[in-house]
N, C-alpha and C positions, 0 to 999 in steps of 0.2 A: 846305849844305842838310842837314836833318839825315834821318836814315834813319826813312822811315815803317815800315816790314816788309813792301813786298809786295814786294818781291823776294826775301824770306827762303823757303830750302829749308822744305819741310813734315817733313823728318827730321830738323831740330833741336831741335825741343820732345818733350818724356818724354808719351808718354798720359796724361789724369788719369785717376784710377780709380774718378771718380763714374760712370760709363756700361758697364753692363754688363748683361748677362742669362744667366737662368740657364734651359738647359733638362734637365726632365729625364721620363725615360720617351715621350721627344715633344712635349710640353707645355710651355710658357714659363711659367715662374713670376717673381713680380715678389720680390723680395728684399729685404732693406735693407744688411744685410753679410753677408758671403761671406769665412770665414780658413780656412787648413790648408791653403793650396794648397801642399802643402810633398811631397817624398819624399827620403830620404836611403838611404845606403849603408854597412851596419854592415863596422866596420873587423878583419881577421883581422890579430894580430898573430902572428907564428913565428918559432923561431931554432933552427935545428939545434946539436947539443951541442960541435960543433966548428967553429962560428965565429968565426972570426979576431974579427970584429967584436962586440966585446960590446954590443950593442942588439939589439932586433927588426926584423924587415924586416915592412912594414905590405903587408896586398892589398888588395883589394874582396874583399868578402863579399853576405848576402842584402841584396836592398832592404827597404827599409819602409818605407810610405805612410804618412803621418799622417790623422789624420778630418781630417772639414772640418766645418767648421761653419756653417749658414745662418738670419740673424736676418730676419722678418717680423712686419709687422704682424698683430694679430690680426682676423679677420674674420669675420663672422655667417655660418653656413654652411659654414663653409671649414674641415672635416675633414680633409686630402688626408694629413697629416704621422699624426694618428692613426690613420686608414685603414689607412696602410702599416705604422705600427707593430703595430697591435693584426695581421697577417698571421704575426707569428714564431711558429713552432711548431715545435719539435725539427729544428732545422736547416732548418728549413723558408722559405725567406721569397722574395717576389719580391726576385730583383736588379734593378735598372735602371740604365743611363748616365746621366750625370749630366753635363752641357755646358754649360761657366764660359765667358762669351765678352768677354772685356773690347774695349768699340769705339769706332770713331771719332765723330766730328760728327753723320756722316750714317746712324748706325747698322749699319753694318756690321763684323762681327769684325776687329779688327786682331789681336788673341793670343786662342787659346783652348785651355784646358786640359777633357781627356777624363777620365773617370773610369769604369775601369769597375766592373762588377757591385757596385753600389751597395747599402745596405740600411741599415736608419738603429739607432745603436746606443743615442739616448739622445733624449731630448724635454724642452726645459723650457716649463712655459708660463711667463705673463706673471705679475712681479710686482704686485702689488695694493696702493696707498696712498690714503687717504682726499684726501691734500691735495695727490696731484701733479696734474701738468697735463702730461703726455707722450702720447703713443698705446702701447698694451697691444703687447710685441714678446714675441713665442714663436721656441724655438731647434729647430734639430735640428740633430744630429750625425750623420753618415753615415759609415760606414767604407767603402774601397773596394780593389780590388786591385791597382791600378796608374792610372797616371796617363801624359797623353800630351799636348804642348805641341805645338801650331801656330802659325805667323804669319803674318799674310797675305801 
């Protein structure tokens, strides 16, 4: 008889990564893509002058967050990315969190990555062609200061 899958564990297929939301400042925003979920850890190389061993012995050093970047449609109305941007003034800018929630079927977070003090470093709008046939998609880039993963 051959194996239909209902008996198959729900922990052996990967998440897809079409289902996801994005909030931020409190707010749900609807997205199209979502990259930069990335942080990494700059590497201190050292060798005292009398080491037997002729290499460097490697440490951890500072972190560094990557931007993120988020791709939306464009919509009548829907200033929210200008808003925040046109705010920057000599250091000045709201921060806000910013909450990546990639989820299950039934919509609820299976991983979500936190970001905090959020503020957005770059804006592209849409580009413009006479002969395409796509929907108009504007970017913004956010920097933030740290990042923080969950699972459900």
């Amino acid at each position: 008889m051959a194996d239909d899958g209902s008996a198959q564990s729900g922990s052996v297929w990967a998440l897809p990564k079409f289902y996801f939301k994005v909030t931020w400042d409190g707010n749900t925003m609807s997205f199209q893509e979502v990259s930069g979920l990335e942080t990494e850890t700059q590497i201190i190389e050292y060798r005292h002058g009398d080491s037997p061993v002729f290499s460097t012995i490697k440490m951890p050093g500072i972190a560094k967050a990557g931007n993120v970047t988020m791709k939306k449609g464009v919509f009548t109305g829907d200033n929210k990315f200008w808003d925040w941007y046109s705010q920057i003034k000599m250091n000045t800018i709201k921060r806000v969190p910013v909450v990546v929630s990639l989820c299950n079927e039934k919509g609820d977070p299976e991983m979500t990555w936190t970001l905090s003090n959020c503020w957005p470093t770059k804006i592209s709008g849409t580009d413009l062609k006479s002969d395409a046939n796509e929907v108009a998609i504007e970017s913004i880039e956010i920097v933030h200061e740290g990042i923080t993963i969950e699972t459900a």
